[in-house]
C-alpha positions in Angstrom: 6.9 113.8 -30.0 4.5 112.1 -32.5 6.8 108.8 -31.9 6.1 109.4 -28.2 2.8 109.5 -28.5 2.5 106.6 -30.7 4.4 104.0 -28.3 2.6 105.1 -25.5 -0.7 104.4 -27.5 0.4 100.9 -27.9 1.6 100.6 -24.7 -1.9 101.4 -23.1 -3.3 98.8 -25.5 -0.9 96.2 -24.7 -1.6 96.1 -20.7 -5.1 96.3 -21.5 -4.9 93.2 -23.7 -2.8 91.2 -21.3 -5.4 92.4 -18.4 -8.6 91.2 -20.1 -6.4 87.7 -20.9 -5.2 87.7 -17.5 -9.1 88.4 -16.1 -10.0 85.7 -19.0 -7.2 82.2 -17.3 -8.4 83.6 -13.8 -11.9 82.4 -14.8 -10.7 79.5 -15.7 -8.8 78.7 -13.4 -11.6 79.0 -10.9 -14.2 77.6 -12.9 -12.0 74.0 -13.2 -10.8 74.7 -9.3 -14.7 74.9 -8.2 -15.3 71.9 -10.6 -12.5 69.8 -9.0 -13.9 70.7 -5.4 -17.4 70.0 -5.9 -16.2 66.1 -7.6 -14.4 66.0 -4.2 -17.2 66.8 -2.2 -19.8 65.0 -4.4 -17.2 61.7 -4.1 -16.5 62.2 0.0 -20.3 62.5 0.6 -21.4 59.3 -1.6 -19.5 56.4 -0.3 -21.1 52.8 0.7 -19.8 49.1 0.3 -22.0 46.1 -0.8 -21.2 42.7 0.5 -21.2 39.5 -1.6 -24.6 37.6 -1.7 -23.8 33.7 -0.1 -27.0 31.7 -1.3 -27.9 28.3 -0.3 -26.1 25.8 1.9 -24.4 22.2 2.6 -28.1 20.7 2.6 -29.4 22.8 -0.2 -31.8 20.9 -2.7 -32.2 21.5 -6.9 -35.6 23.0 -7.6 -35.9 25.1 -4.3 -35.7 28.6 -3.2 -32.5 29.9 -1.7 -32.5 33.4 -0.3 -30.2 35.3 2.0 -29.4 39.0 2.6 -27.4 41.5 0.9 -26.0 43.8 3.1 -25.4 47.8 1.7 -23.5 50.1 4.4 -23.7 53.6 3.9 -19.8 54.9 4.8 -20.7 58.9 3.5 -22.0 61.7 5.3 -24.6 62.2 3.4 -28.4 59.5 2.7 -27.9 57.9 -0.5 -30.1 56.2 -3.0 -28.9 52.6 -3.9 -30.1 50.9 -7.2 -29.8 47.5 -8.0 -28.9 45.2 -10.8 -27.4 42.0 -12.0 -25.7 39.5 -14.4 -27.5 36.2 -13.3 -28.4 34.0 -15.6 -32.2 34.1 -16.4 -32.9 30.3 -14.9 -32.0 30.8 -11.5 -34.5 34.2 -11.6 -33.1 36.6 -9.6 -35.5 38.5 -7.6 -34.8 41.9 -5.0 -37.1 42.1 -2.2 -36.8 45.9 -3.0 -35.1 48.5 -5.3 -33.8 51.7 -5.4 -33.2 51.6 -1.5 -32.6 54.8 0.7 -29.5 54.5 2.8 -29.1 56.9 5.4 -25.6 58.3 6.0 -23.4 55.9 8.3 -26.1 53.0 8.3 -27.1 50.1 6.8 -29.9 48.3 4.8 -30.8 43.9 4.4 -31.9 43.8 0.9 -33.4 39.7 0.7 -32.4 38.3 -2.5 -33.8 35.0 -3.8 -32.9 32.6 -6.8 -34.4 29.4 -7.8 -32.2 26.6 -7.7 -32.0 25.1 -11.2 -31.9 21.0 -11.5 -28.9 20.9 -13.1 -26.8 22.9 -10.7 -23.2 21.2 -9.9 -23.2 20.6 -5.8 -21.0 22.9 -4.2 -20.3 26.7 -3.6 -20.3 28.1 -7.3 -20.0 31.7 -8.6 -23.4 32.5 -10.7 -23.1 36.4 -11.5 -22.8 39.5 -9.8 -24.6 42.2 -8.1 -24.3 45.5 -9.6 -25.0 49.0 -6.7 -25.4 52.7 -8.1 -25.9 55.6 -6.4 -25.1 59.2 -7.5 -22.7 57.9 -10.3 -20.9 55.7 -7.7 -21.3 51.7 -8.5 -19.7 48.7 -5.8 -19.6 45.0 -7.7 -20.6 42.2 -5.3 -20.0 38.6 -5.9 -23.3 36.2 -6.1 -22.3 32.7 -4.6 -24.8 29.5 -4.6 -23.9 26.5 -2.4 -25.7 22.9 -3.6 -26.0 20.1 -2.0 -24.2 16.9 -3.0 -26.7 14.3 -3.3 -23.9 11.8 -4.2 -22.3 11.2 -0.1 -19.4 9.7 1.2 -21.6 7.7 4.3 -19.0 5.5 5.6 -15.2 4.7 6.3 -14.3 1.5 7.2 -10.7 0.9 8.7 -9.3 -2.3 9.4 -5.8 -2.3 10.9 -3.8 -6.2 11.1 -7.6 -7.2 11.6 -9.2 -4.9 13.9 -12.0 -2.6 12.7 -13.4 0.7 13.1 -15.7 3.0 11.4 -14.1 6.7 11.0 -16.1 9.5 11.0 -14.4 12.4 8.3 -11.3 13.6 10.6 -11.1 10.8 12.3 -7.8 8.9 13.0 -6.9 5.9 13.9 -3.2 4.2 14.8 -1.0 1.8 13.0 2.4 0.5 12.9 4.8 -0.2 10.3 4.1 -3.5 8.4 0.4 -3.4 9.2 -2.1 -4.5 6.8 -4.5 -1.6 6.2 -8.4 -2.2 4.7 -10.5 0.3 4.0 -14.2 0.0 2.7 -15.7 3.4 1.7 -19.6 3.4 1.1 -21.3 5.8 -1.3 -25.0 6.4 -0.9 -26.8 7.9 -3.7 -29.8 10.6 -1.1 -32.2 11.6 -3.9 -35.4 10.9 -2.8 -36.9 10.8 -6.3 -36.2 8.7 -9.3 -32.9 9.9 -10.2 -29.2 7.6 -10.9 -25.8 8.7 -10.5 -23.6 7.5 -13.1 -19.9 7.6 -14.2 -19.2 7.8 -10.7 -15.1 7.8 -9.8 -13.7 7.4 -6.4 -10.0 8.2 -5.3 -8.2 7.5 -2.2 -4.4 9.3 -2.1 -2.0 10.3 0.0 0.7 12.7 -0.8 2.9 11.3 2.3 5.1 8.5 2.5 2.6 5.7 2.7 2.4 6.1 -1.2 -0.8 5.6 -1.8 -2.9 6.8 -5.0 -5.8 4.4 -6.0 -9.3 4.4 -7.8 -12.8 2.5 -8.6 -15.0 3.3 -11.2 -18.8 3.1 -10.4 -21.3 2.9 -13.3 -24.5 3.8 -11.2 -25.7 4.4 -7.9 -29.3 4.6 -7.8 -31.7 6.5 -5.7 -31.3 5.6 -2.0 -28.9 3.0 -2.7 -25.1 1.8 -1.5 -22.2 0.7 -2.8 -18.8 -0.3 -1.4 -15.5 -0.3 -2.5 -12.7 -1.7 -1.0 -9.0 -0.7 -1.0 -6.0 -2.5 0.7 -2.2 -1.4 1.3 0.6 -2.1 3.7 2.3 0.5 6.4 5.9 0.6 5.0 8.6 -1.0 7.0 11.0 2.1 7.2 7.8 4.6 7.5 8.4 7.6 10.2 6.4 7.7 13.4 4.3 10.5 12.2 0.9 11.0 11.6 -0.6 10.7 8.0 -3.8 12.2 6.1 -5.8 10.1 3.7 -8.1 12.0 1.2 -10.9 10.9 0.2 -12.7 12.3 -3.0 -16.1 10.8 -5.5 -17.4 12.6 -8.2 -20.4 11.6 -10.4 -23.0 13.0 -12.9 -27.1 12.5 -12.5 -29.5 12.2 -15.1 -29.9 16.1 -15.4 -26.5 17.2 -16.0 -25.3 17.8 -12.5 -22.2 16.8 -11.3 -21.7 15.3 -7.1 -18.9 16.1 -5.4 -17.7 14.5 -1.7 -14.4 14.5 0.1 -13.5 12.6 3.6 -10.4 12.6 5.2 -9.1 10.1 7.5 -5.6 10.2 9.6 -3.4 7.0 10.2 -1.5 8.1 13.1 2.3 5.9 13.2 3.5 4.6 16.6 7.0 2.9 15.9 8.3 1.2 19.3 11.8 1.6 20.9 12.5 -1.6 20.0 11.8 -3.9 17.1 13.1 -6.2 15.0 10.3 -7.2 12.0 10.7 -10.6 9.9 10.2 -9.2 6.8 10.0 -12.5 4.1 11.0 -15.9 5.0 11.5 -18.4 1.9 12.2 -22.1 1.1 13.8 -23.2 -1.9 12.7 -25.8 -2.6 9.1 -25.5 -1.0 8.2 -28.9 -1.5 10.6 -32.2 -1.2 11.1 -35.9 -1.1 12.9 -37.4 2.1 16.4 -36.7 2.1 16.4 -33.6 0.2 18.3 -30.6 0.6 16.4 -27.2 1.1 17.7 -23.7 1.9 16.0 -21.2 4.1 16.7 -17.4 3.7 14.6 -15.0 6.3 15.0 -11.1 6.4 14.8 -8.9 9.9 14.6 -5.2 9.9 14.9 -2.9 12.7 11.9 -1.4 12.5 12.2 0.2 15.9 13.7 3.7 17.1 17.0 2.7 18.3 20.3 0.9 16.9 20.8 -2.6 17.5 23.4 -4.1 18.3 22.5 -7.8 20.5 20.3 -9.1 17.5 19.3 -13.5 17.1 17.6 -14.9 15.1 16.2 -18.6 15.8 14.8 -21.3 13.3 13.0 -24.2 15.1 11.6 -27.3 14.0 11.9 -30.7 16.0 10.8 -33.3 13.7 12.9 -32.1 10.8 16.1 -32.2 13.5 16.4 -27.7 13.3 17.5 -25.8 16.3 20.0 -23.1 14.4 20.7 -19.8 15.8 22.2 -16.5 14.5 23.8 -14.5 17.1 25.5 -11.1 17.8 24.3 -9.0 14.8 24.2 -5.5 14.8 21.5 -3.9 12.4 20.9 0.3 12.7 17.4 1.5 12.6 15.6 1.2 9.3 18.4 -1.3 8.2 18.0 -4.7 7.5 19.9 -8.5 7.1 19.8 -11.4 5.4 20.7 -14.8 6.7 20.6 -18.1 4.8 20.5 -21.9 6.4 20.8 -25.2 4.3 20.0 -28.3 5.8 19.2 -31.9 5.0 15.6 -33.5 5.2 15.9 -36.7 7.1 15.4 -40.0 5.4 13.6 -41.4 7.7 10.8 -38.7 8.2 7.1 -39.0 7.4 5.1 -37.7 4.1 3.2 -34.2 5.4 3.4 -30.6 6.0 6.4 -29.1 8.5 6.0 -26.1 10.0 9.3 -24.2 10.2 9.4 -21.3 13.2 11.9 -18.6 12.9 11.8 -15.6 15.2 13.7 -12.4 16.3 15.0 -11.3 19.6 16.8 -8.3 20.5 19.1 -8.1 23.8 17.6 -11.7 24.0 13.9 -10.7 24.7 11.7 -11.8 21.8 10.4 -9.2 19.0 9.0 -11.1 16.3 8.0 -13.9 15.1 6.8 -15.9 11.7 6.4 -19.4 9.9 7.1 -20.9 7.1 5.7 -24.6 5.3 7.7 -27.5 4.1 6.1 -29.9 2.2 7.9 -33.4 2.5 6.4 -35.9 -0.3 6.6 -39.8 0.1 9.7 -41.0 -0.4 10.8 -43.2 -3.7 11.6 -46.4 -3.3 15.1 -47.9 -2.4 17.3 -50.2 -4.8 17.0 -53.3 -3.1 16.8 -56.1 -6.0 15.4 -58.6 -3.9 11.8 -59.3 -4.7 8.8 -57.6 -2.3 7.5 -60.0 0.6 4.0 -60.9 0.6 3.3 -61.3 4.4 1.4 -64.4 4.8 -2.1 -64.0 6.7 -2.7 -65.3 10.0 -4.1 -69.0 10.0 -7.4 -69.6 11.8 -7.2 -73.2 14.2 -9.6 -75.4 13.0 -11.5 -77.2 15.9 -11.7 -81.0 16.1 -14.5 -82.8 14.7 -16.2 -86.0 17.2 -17.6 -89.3 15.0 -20.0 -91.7 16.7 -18.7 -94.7 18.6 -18.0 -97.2 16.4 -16.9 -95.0 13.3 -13.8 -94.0 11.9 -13.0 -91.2 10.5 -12.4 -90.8 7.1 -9.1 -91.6 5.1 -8.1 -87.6 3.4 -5.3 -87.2 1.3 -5.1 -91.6 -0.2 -5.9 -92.7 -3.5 -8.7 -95.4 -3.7 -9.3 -98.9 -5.3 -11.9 -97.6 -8.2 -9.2 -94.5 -9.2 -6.3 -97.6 -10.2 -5.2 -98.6 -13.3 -6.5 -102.3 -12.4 -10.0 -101.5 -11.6 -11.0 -99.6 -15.3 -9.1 -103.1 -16.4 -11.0 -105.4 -15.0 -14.1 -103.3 -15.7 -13.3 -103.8 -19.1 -13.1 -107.2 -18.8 -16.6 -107.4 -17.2 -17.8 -105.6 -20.0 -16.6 -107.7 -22.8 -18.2 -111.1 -20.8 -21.4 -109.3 -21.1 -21.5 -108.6 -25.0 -20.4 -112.0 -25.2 -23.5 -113.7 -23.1 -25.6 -111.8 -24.8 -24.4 -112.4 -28.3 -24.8 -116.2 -27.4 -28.5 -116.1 -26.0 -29.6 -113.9 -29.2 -28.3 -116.5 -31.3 -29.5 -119.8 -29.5 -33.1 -117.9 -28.9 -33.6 -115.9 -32.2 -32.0 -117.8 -34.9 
């Protein structure tokens, strides 16, 4: 009975335990239960979203205000108080037209935000901080984006195509065919309107597509409100596709302060191929220059640069005064292949010292395609072996017209030898002579001795 009594004792106090331990977890469990519900509702009653901050523009200047709006939308059911902060770097100096800004539930709030523009600010849209929101332990992060103007420009494209021009504005095109000549002059302009240079100034023109192109010019200094051009040059590839082709366009340079320029243009060159061409692409003379009589050898190369196969092809090579008329006839060439063809011919002996021009040109189904010239020089000739000595041709002789003497005269005797130029008149002068030492002898010595 005592053992009875003793169990059931300890029974009673077991149950009792377990019920103030059971009363003890159901308080807990409600107390973390009411805690989790009232996060819930505290979280689904403050929501909002804060838009990123886009400050300046295109045409923005250094050392000038930019402002704009931030925009704060209240998404909960209930009015919320927003605070605001942020990471910007002291120079540009941040400023909230207002702070700690009620938002009424499902509405929303302009908050102006300004910056000062420092000097030194690269051109372009650049991320300068972020914009920190709180409200009732809830925080949004907004992005704070400045846009500068370039001061460093890209003002002009020039595009000359196998000698036509045109200025392209940026997305522009302009149409070309394969083999053309392509020129383009891009002019920088330097738009501060103070005292300020641009130096170290690089500008690129590429193209990732077939026309191959990837080129550069290195400027040292632009100077305020001044130009300079640059001019690059390449050629429309033979075998290009008709397709059309972007050309981009970038310049980058630093000014005096530390901030780097940045432009970009880009121009299309839109590729017409016709249903039918054959292109010369090179015609050669070996040797260029000759004496009369000399053998030379022509080589020209055609390419079917059109859209179609050929398969009626000619070529001609002209030139009258060096006795050429020669044709090749009958050859088939596929699109985007090409031939060779190579005539040797003899410069005639007889021919003149100068420069011949040498015409060959393409024809397809016997209409003409293309054409192009080439330059012999022909020196003098050398002289021949003849071992006879030159001629000297003797000039003309001039008539000489009679000459009249006076009645009564005779005209004299030319071309006879005289009495006083004969042996026997100096003899008989001697003679003379010697009679007259000897007369005088005689009278000086009768008179004086």
């Amino acid at each position: 009975m005592k053992k009875i009594l003793i169990f059931v004792l300890f029974a009673a106090l077991l149950i009792a335990t377990t019920s103030v331990h059971a009363l003890e977890f159901k308080s807990l469990i409600s107390d973390a239960v009411s805690r989790s519900f009232t996060q819930k509702d505290i979280s689904q009653a403050v929501s909002f979203t804060v838009s990123d901050l886009e400050l300046g523009s295109n045409d923005q200047r250094r050392k000038q205000t930019a402002t704009a709006n931030l925009k704060i939308t209240n998404t909960g059911s209930d009015d919320i108080t927003v605070a605001l902060s942020s990471n910007a770097a002291s120079l540009y100096a941040l400023q909230f037209s207002q702070n700690n800004i009620n938002v009424p539930s499902n509405q929303s709030v302009d908050v102006s935000v300004s910056v000062t523009v420092p000097d030194d600010q690269d051109s372009g849209r650049k991320s300068i901080g972020t914009i920190t929101a709180a409200a009732s332990g809830v925080t949004r992060t907004s992005n704070i984006y400045l846009t500068t103007k370039s001061e460093l420009v890209i003002s002009r494209v020039k595009v000359n195509v196998d000698g036509k021009s045109s200025s392209l504005d940026d997305g522009e095109d302009v149409d070309a065919e394969p083999g053309d000549e392509v020129i383009l002059t891009v002019t920088l302009k330097n738009e501060y309107d103070e005292s300020i240079d641009i130096e170290d100034i690089t500008l690129t023109v590429e193209s990732d597509s077939d026309l191959d192109l990837d080129d550069d010019a290195d400027i040292s200094r632009i100077k305020d409100n001044d130009k300079d051009d640059s001019e690059f040059s390449f050629t429309i590839p033979r075998d290009i596709d008709e397709d059309d082709y972007d050309i981009d366009i970038t310049v980058d340079g630093e000014d005096e302060n530390g901030a780097n320029h940045e432009d970009d243009y880009t121009i299309t060159i839109n590729i017409d191929k016709k249903s039918h061409e054959i292109s010369i692409v090179r015609t050669t003379l070996s040797p260029s220059r000759i004496s009369c009589g000399g053998r030379v050898s022509l080589k020209t190369l055609v390419e079917n640069t059109g859209n179609n196969d050929e398969d009626n092809v000619a070529i001609e090579i002209i030139n009258s005064e060096l006795n050429l008329e020669e044709y090749f006839t009958g050859l088939n060439i596929d699109e985007a292949d090409d031939i060779e063809k190579t005539l040797t011919f003899n410069v005639p002996s007889s021919i003149e010292a100068g420069n011949y021009n040498i015409e060959v040109t393409s024809y397809y189904d016997n209409k003409q395609s293309d054409v192009s010239v080439v330059t012999l020089y022909v020196d003098t000739c050398a002289a021949t072996n003849n071992t006879s000595a030159p001629t000297t041709p003797t000039p003309p002789t001039t008539p000489t017209p009679p000459v009249v003497y006076p009645t009564g005269t005779s005209a004299p005797s030319y071309g006879t030898q005289g009495f006083m130029n004969t042996t026997g008149y100096i003899v008989l002068l001697g003679i003379a002579a010697l009679v007259f030492i000897i007369i005088i002898i005689v009278l000086l010595v009768k008179f004086v001795f």
